[in-house]
N, C-alpha and C positions, 0 to 999 in steps of 0.2 A: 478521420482517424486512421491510424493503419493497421489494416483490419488484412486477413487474408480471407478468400473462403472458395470454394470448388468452384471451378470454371463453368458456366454455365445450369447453374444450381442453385438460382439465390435461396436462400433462407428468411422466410417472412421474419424469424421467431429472432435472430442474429442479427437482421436490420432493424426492427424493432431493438433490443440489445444495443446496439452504434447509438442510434437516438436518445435512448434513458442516458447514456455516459455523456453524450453530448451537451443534454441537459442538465448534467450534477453542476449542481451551485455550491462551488467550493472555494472555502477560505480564503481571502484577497493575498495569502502569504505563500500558495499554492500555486506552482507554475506548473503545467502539466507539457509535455511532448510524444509525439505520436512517433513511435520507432515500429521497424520492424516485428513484427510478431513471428513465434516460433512456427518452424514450419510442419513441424510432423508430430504435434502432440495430437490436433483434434482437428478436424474441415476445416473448421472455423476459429479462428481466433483474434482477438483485437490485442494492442503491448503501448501501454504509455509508460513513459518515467515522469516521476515529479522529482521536484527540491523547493523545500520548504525555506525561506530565507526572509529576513528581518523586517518587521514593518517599519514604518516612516522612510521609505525610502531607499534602508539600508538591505543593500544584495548581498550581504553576506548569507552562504549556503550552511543552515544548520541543521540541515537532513538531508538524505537523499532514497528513492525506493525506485520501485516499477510493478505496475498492478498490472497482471496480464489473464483476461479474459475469454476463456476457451469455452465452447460446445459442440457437443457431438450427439446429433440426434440419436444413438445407439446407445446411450447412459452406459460409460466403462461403470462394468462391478466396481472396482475401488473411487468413483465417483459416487455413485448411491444417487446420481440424476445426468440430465442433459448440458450441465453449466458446471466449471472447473472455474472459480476466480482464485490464482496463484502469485502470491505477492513479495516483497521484502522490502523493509525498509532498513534504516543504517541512519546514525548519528554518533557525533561525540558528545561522553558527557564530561562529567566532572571525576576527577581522578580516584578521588574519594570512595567511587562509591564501585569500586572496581571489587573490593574482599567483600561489597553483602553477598551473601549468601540465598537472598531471596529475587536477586538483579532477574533470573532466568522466566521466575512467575510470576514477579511484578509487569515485568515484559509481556509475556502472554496475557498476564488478564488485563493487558492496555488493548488488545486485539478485542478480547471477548468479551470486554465493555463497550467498545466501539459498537462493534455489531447491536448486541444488548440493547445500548441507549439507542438504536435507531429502531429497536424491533423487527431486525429481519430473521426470516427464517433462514436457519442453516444447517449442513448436515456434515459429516464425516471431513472434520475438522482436522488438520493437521500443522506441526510446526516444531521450528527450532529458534531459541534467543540464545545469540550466544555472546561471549564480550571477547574484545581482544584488548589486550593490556601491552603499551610500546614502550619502553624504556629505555635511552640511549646510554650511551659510552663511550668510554675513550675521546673525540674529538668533535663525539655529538653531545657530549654529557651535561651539559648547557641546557639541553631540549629537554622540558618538562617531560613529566611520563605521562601520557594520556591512554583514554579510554573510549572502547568505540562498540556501539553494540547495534548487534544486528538481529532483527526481527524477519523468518523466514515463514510462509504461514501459506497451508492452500486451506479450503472450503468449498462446500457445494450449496451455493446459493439456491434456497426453496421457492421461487415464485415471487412478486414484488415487482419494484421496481429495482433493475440490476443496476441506474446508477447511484442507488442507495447504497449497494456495496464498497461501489468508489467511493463515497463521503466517508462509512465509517472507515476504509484505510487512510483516507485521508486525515481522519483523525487520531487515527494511530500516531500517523506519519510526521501531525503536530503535536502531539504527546511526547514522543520523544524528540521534537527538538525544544521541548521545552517550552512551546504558548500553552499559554496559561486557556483552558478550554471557554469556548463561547457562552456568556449565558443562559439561559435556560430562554425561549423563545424567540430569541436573535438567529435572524437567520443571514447564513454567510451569502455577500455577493460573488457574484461570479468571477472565478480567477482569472487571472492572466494568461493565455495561451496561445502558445505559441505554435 
């Protein structure tokens, strides 16, 4: 994974961390890549991007995020613990639904269900949803108007296992691209990665 962490300083608790994420058994429509991670939020930090794209075969991309994984054995005050998971996701939807008025909390409580239905403990939760609305003109006027919303969210994961946090973003991540959620029992095989 691409993980950064102090030069000569492993951290039991951040390797342990690499391993749970390594282990998330997520969605076969969940492509995950290991990017660079920030470098001066926290010692430690791990940075993948996913996109979420069509089962049967079909690659088309109807999501896209980056969950990015930070600790600092010092717990920052506005952390309220040792672990920072800092995410965003983004899709298009349907045009339609660009004037509800509830797009912004519907959005968030796709987060705080996620989490919710997996039962993890979490703490000083934070975020923004916001939509953008593109409508051309003049010699693009042809181009439908579309809509594109984006989910910005950090949290301080309480203990567990940390790649349970990946799954519920990840189910965010499928929530708004629109699959229809797993089951009740069905457990997702492991994605594709790259």
């Amino acid at each position: 994974m691409g993980s950064r962490s102090v030069p000569g300083d492993p951290s039991p608790e951040f390797t342990q961390a690499l391993s749970e994420l390594r282990g998330a058994r997520l969605r076969p429509e969940v492509r995950l890549v290991e990017v660079p991670a920030p470098q001066r939020i926290a010692p430690y930090a791990v940075a993948l991007t996913a996109e979420v794209v069509g089962s049967a075969g079909d690659e088309e991309e109807l999501a896209s995020g980056r969950f990015v994984l930070l600790h600092d054995p010092s717990a920052p005050e506005p952390w309220d613990g040792v672990w920072r998971a800092v995410t965003f996701a983004r899709a298009e939807l349907e045009p339609e639904v660009a004037s509800d008025p509830m797009l912004g909390a519907v959005g968030w409580s796709w987060l705080v269900d996620a989490l919710e239905s997996h039962r993890l403990p979490y703490t000083a939760e934070a975020g923004t949803v916001t939509r953008v609305v593109s409508e051309s003109f003049a010699g693009l006027a042809d181009r439908p108007a579309s809509v594109e919303m984006e989910v910005r969210a950090s949290w301080t994961p309480l203990g567990g296992d940390l790649g349970d946090h990946l799954i519920a973003w990840s189910d965010l991540l499928c929530t708004i691209a629109g699959l229809p959620p797993l089951p009740e029992g069905v457990i997702a095989l492991p994605g594709q990665r790259r």
